[in-house]
N, C-alpha and C positions, 0 to 999 in steps of 0.2 A: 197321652198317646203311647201307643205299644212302640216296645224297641226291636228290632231284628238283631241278631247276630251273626254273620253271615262266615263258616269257617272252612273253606273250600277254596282250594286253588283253582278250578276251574270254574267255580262261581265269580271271584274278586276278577281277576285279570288288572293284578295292579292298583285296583281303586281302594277304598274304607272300606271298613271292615263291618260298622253297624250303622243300621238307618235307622227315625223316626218313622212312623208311620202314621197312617188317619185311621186305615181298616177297624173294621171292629171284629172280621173272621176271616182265617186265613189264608180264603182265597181273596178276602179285599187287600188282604197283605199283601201276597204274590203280585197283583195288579198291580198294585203300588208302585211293588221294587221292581216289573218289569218294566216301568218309567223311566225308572232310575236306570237301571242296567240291564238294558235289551239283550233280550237271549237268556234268561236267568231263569222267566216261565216252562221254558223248554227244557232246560237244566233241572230241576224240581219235578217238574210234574211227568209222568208218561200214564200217557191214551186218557187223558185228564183227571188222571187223581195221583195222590202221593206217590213221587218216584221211590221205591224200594229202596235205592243206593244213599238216600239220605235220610237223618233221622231228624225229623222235628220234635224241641221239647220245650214246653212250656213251664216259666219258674211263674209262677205265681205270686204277686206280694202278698195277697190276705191272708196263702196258706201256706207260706214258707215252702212249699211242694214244690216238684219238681215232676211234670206230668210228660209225658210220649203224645204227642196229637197224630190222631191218626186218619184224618178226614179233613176237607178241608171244610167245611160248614162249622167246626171247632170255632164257639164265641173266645174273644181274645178283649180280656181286661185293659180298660184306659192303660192303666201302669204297670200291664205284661210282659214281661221279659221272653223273646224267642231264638236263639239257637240253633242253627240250622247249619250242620256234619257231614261229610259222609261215612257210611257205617266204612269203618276198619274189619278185612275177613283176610285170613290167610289160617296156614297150619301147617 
């Protein structure tokens, strides 16, 4: 089962930090975890695809990699590791 990592203060609101999941793509993921923690699909997504403000990355176990998913139709391995940020901008 894929892992979520979920690293956002306005995402947690005080709960765990990473979920299990069943999804096999990661909008089955999102679905998921808006299960879990309602209001989190809205947080994530804008006008229904990847919100810009957060970076999703996927570690890979078979490839040691570390990939950017940028879609959510993106297939997510049984033993997927996922990471979900929001991007840091200032200057």
């Amino acid at each position: 089962m894929p892992w979520v990592k979920l690293l956002s203060v306005n995402i947690l609101r005080a709960c765990k930090k990473e979920f299990e999941c069943n999804g096999s793509t990661l909008k089955e993921i999102i679905e998921e975890l808006e299960e879990k923690l309602p209001g989190v699909k809205n947080e994530l997504l804008y006008m229904g695809e990847l919100s810009q403000v957060y970076s999703f990355v996927l570690e890979s176990s078979e490839e040691s990699v570390n990939k950017n998913i940028k879609n959510l139709s993106t297939r997510i391995e049984k033993n997927g590791r996922i990471t979900i940020f929001p991007i840091i901008t200032g200057g």
